[in-house]
C-alpha positions in Angstrom: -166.2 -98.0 -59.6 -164.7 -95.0 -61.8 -162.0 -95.9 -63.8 -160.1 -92.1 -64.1 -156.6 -92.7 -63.3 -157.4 -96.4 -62.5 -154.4 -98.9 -63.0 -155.2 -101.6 -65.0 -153.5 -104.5 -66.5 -154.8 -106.6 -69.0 -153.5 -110.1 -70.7 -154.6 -110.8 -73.7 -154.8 -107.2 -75.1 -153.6 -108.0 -78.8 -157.1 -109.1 -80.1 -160.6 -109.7 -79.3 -162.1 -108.7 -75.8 -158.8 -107.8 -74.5 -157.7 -105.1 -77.2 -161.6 -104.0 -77.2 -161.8 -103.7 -73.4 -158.4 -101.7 -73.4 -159.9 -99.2 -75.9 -163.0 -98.7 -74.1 -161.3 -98.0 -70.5 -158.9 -95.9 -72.2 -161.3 -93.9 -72.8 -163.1 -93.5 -69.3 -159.4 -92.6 -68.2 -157.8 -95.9 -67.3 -154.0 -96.3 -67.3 -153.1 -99.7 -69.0 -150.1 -102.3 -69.0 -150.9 -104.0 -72.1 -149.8 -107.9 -72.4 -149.9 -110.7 -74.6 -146.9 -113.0 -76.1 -147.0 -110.5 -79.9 -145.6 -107.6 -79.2 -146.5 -106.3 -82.7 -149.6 -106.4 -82.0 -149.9 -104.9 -78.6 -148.1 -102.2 -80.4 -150.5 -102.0 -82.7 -153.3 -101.7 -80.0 -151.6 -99.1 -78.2 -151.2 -96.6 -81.3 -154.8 -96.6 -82.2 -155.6 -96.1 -78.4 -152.9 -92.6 -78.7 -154.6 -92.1 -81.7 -157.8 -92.0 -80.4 -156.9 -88.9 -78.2 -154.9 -91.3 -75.0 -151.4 -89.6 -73.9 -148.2 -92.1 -74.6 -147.6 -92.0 -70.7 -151.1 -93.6 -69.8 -150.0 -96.7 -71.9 -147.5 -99.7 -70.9 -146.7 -102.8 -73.2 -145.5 -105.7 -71.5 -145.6 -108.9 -73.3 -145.0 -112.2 -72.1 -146.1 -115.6 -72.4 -148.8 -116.5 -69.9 -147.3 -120.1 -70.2 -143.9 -119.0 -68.3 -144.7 -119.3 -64.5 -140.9 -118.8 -64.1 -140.5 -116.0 -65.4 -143.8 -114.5 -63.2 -142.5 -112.6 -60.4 -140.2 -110.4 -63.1 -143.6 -110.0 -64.9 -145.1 -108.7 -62.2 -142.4 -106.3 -60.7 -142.3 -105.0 -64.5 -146.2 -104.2 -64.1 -145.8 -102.6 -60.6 -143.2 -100.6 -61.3 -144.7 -99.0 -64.4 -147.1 -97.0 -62.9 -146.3 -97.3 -59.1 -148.6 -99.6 -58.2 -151.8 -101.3 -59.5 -155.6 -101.8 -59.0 -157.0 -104.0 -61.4 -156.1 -107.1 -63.4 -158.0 -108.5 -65.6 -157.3 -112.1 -66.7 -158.3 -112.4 -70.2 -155.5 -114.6 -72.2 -157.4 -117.4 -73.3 -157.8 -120.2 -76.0 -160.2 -122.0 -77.6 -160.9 -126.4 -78.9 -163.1 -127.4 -81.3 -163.2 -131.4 -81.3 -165.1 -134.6 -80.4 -163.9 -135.6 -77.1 -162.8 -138.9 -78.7 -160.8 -137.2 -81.5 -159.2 -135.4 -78.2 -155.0 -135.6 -77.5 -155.1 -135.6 -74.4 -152.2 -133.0 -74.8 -154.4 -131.0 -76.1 -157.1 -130.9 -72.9 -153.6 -130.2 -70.9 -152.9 -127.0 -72.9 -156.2 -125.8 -73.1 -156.1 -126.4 -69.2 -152.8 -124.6 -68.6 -153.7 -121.3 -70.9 -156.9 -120.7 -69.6 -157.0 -121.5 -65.7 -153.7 -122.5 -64.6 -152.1 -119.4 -66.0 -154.7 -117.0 -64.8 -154.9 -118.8 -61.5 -150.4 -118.5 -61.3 -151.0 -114.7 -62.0 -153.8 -113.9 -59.8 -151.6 -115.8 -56.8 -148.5 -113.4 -57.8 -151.3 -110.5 -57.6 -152.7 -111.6 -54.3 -149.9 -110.8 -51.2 -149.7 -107.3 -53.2 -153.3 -106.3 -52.8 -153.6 -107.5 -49.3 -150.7 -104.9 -48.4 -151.8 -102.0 -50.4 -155.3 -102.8 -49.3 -157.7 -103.0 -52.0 -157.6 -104.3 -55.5 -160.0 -105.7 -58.1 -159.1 -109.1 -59.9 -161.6 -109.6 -63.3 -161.2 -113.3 -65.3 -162.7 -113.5 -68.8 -164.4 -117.1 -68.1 -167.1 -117.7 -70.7 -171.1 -119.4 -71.1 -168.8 -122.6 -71.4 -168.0 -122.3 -68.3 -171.8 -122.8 -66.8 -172.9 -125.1 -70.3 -171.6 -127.7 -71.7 -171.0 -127.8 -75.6 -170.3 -129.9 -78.1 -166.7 -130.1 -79.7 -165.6 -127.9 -76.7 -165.2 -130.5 -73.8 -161.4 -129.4 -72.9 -162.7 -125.7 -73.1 -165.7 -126.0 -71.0 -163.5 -127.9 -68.4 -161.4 -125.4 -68.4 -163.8 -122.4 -68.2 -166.0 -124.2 -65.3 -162.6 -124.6 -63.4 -162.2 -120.8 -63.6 -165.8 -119.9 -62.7 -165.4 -122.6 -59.5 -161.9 -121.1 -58.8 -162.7 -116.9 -58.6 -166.2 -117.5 -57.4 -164.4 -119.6 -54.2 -161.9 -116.6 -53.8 -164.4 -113.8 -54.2 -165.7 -115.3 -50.8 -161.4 -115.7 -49.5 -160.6 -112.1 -50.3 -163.7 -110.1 -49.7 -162.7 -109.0 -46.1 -159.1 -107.3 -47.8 -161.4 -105.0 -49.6 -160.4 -107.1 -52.8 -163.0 -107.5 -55.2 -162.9 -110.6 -57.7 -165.2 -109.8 -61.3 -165.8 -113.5 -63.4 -166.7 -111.9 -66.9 -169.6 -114.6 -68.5 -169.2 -114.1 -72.7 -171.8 -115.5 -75.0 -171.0 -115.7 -78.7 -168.5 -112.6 -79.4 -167.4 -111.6 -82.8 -163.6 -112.1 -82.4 -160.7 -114.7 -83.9 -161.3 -117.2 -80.8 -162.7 -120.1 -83.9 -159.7 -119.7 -85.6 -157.3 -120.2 -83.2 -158.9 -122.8 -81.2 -157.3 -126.1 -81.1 -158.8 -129.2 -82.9 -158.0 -132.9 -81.5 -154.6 -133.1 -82.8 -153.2 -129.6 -81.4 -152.9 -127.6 -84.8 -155.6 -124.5 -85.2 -158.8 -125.0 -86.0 -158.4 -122.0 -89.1 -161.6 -120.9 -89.4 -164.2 -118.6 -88.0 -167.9 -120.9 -87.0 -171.4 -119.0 -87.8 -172.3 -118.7 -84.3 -169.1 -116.3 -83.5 -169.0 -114.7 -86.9 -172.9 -113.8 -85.8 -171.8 -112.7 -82.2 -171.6 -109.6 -80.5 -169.7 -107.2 -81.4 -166.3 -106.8 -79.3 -166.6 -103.4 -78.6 -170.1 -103.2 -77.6 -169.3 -106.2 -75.3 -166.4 -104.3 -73.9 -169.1 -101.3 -73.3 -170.9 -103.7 -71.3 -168.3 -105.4 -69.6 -167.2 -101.7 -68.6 -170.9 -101.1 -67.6 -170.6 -104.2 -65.3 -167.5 -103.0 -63.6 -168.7 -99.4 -63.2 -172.5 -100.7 -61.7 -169.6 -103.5 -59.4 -171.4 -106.2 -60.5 -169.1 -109.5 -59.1 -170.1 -111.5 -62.5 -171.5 -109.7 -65.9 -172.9 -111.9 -68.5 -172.0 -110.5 -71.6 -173.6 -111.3 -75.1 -176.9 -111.0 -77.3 -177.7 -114.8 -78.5 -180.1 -117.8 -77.2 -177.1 -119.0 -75.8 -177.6 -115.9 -72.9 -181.0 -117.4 -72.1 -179.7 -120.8 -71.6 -177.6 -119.7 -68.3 -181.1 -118.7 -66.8 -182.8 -121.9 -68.4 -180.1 -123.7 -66.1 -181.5 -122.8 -63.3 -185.1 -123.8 -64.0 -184.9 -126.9 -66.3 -181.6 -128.1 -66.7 -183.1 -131.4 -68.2 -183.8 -129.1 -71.4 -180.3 -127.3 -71.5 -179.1 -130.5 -71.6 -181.2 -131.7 -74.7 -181.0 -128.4 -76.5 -177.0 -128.8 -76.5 -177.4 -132.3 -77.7 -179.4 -130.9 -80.9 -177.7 -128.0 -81.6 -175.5 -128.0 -84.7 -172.0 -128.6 -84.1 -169.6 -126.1 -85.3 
């Protein structure tokens, strides 16, 4: 996959792995629809992207809340119309929950659930009928090592993160014969605000950033991978540069000592 002149629309392209992926396929020639609920921000991304040498007309902000399944089809006729049509979408608005499961609102499992698979899964559906017609497209979720591990104080987020590993690998095999190509993106431990904004039990933010992400990889040499991973069309890329990496292969092989290393490991 090349991405010169490549339409590509990512969610969640204010901070973190969204803003970093956007900067790195800017460069390789992409044309981006930018979104995320703070249009500040997304303003923000796309005037260091022009001022990194991309042209005004290669870049299209189009916030909205994820949330909103109403207001979806308007979304999406928004992002179609701004370039003429589209190949790629990357799912990548996401949060975060750092909690003991019996601390846990149950509110708060239900909007961890609804951010990160039920809005990508409401998008990717709107996405579907118009790749089947044009006849190709590539779909790309940021799921996470959560979704394959379980972790302590992140029960709501690795339900939520296996749900979207089960739901895109069971439509890679659905869309494969519409030339449609479905991408799950695996993070490790990436140096972004995801700690600070996760949830704790009661719903308000959790405030600060943990040692493990503060010591993660850096965003933009993850998005340089991730980018890699798209180029080589690899249908998941693991993404990351801590144990935690080793522990999706450990899986495999002994998941008896997965399950006791999570049980040790320092809760944070």
């Amino acid at each position: 996959m090349k991405f010169d002149h490549q339409i590509v629309w990512i969610t969640g392209a204010s901070s973190g792995i969204g803003e970093a992926l956007a900067k790195v396929l800017a460069k390789r020639g992409a044309r981006l629809i930018l979104s995320a609920r703070r249009e500040a921000e997304l303003k923000r991304v796309r005037d260091e992207i022009m001022a990194a040498g991309t042209k005004a007309d290669a870049l299209f902000i189009l916030p909205f809340d994820a949330l909103d399944e109403a207001a979806l089809d308007d979304v999406v006729a928004q992002a179609v119309a701004a370039f003429g049509h589209l190949d790629m979408l990357i799912n990548n608005a996401g949060i975060s929950q750092r909690s003991l499961a019996i601390e846990t609102d149950m509110a708060v499992y239900r909007a961890v659930m609804e951010l990160d698979f039920f809005a990508p899964v409401a998008l990717t559906k709107k996405l579907l009928p118009i790749f089947i017609r044009q006849g190709h497209g590539h779909i790309a979720v940021t799921a996470s090592v959560a979704g394959k591990i379980g972790a302590q104080l992140r029960t709501g987020y690795c339900a939520a993160k296996h749900a979207v590993m089960g739901f895109f690998d069971a439509l890679r095999a659905e869309v494969a014969s519409h030339n449609i190509k479905v991408t799950t993106i695996v993070p490790g431990f990436i140096n972004t605000n995801i700690s600070k904004f996760a949830l704790k039990g009661d719903g308000s933010a959790h405030g600060r950033q943990t040692a493990s992400i503060a010591g993660g990889m850096d965003a933009m040499a993850a998005a340089e991978v991730i980018a890699r991973g798209f180029e080589r069309g690899l249908p998941e890329i693991a993404v990351g540069q801590g144990r935690e990496m080793k522990a999706l292969w450990l899986k495999r092989l002994a998941p008896r000592a997965v399950f006791a290393l999570s049980a040790k490991m320092r809760a944070e």
